[in-house]
C-alpha positions in Angstrom: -21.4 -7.0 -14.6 -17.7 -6.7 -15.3 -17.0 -4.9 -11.4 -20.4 -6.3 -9.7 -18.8 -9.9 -8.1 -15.6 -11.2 -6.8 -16.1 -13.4 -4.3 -13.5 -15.8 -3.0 -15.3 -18.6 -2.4 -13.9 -22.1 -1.8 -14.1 -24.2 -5.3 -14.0 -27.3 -6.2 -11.4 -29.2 -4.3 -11.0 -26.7 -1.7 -11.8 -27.6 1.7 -13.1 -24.8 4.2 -12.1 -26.4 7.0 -8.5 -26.4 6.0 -6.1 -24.6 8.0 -4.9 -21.3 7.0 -1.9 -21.4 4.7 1.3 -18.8 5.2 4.0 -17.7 3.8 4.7 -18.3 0.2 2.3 -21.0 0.2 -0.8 -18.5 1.4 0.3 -15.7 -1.3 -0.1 -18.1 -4.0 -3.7 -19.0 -2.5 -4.7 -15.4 -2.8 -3.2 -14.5 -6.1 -5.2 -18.2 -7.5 -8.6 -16.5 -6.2 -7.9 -13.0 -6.6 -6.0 -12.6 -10.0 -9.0 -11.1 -12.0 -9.9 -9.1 -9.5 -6.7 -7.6 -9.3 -7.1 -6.9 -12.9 -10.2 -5.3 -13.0 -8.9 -3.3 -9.6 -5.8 -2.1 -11.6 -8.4 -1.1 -14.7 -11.0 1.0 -12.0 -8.0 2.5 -10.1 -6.5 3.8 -13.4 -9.9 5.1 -14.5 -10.5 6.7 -11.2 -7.1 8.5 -11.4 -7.6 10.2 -14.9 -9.0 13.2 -13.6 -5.5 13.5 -11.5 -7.4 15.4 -8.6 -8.7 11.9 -7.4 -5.4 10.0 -7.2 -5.8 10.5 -3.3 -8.3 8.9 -3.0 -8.0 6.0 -5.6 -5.0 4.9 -4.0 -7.1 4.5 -0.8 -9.5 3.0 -1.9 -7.3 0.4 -3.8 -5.7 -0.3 -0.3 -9.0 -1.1 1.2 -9.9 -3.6 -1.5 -6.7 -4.8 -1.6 -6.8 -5.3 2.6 -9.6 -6.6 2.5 -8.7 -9.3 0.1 -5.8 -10.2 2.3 -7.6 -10.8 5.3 -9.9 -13.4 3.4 -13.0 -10.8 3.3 -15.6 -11.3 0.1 -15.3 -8.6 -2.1 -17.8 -7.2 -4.6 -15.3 -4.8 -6.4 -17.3 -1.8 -7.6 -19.5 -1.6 -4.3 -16.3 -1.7 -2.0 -14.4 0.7 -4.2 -17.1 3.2 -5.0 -17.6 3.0 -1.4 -14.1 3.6 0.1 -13.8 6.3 -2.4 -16.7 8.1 -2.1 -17.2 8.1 1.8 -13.4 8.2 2.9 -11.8 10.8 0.0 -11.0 13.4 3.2 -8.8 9.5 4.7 -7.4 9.6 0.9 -6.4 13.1 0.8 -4.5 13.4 4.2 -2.8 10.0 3.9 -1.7 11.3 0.5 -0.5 14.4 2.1 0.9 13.4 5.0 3.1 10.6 2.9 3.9 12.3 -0.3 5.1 16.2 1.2 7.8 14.5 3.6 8.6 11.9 1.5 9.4 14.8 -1.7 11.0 17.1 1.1 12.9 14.8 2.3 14.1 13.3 -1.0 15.1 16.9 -2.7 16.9 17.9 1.2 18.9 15.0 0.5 20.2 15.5 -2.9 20.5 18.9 -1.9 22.3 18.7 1.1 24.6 15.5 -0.2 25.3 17.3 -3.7 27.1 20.2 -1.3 28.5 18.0 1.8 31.6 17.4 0.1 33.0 20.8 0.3 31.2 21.5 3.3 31.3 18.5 5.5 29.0 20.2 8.0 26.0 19.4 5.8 26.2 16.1 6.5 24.6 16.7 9.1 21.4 17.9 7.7 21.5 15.3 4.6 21.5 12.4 7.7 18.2 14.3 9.1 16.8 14.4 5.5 17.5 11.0 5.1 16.0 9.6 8.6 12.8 11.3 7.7 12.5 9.7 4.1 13.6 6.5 5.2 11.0 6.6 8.7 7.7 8.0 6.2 9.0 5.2 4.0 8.6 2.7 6.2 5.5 4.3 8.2 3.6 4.3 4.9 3.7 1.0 4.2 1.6 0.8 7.4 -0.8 3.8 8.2 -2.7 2.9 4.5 -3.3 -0.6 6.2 -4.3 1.3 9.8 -6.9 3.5 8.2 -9.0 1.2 6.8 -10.2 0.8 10.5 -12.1 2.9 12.8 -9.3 4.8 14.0 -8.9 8.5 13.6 -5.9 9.8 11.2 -3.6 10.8 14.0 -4.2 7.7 15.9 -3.2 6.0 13.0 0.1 7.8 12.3 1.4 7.2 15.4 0.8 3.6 14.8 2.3 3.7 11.6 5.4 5.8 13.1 6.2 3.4 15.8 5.9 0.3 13.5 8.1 2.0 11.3 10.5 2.4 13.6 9.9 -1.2 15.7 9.1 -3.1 13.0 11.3 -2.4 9.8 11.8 -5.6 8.2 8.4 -5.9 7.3 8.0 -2.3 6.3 10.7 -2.6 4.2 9.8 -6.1 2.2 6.6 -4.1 1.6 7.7 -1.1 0.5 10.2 -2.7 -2.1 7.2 -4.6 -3.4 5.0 -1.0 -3.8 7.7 1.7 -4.5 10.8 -0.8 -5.6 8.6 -2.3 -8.2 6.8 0.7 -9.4 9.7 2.6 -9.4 11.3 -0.3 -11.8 8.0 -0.2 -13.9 8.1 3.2 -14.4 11.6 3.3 -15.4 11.2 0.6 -18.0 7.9 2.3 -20.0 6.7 2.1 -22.5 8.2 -1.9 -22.6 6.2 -1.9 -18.9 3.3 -0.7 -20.1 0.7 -3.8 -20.4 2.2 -4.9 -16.7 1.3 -0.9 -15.9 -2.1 -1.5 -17.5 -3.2 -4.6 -16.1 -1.6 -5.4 -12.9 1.4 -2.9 -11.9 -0.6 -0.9 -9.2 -2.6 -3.9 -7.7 -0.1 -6.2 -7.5 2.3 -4.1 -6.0 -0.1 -2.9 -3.2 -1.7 -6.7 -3.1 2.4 -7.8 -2.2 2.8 -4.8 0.2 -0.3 -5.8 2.1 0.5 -9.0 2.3 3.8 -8.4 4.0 2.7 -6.0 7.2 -0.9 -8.3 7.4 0.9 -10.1 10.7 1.8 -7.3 12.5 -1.3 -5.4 11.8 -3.4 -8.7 13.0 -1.7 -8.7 16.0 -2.0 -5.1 16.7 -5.8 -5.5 16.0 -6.2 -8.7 18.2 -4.2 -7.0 21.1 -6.5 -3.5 20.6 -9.5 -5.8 20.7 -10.5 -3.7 17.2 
């Protein structure tokens, strides 16, 4: 079956006692034994979104496969998806929510506020507000999607996500140029995007972003004892 088994399994050559790769070296390892997954994720997440309603939840249910592929976990494709969809859609829907409504508020205060600031310098003052609260969901994004694929409740994982954000930008930032900078890109260069778009631009994108915050989220897992 074309979604039924995707395994990572050491191959020929491979030694399973090898140490862990990193860096550069460790995202080429995973983009070697995941590269038709990612295909066939980026084929079920686009069918999963044509109803439009269910975007929520494809999207979190692409980061779950796609977390779990970072952290070296088997994956049989349509049982993990099907799952994460299915039995987290309420996860889907308020991470959507709670990302997307500040993040478009934020982004329409700005030109809003900016567009007028000039010939009334006091709305500086509210475009900077606008502007810390794009650029703080921005960054907390990139991490609550990798927080709830644990046990933790939604807030619990917000607040994470907020204080990573904030503590922790670099990493937030390489991954959210790798989801949004690259989609954005993508989307500005259809229709000549649009076999990347079709086979690879959501997956890979989320595959790079995960990849980026999967330290810090170890560590916070390790010192949580989750």
């Amino acid at each position: 079956m074309f979604f039924r088994k995707d395994y990572a399994a050491p191959g020929p050559g491979v030694d399973p006692d090898e140490p862990e790769k990193t860096g550069v070296a460790r995202l080429a390892e995973i983009l070697s034994l995941e590269c038709v997954t990612l295909v066939k994720l980026n084929l079920l997440f686009l069918l999963s979104c044509l109803p439009v309603v269910t975007i929520p939840p494809a999207i979190f249910a692409m980061n779950q496969v796609v977390r779990m592929m970072v952290l070296d976990q088997p994956v049989t494709l349509g049982y993990h998806y099907k799952t994460a969809f299915r039995t987290h859609w309420k996860r889907g829907y308020a991470a959507f929510l709670i990302t997307a409504v500040p993040l478009s508020l934020s982004l329409c205060g700005m030109w809003f506020y900016l567009s007028r600031a000039m010939a009334q310098p006091v709305l500086f003052l509210p475009f900077m507000l606008c502007s810390t609260v794009f650029l703080l969901t921005l960054l907390a994004s990139t991490y609550f999607y990798g927080l709830l694929t644990t046990e933790r409740s939604v807030r619990e994982c917000l607040r994470l996500s907020l204080i990573l954000g904030a503590g922790r930008p670099l990493r937030a930032v390489l991954a959210a140029l790798a989801v949004y900078g690259m989609l954005l890109f993508s989307v500005l260069e259809f229709p000549l995007s649009g076999i990347y778009l079709l086979l690879i631009g959501f997956s890979g994108p989320c595959l790079l972003g995960g990849f980026f915050i999967r330290t810090v989220l170890k560590r916070l897992e390790e010192r949580s004892g989750t």
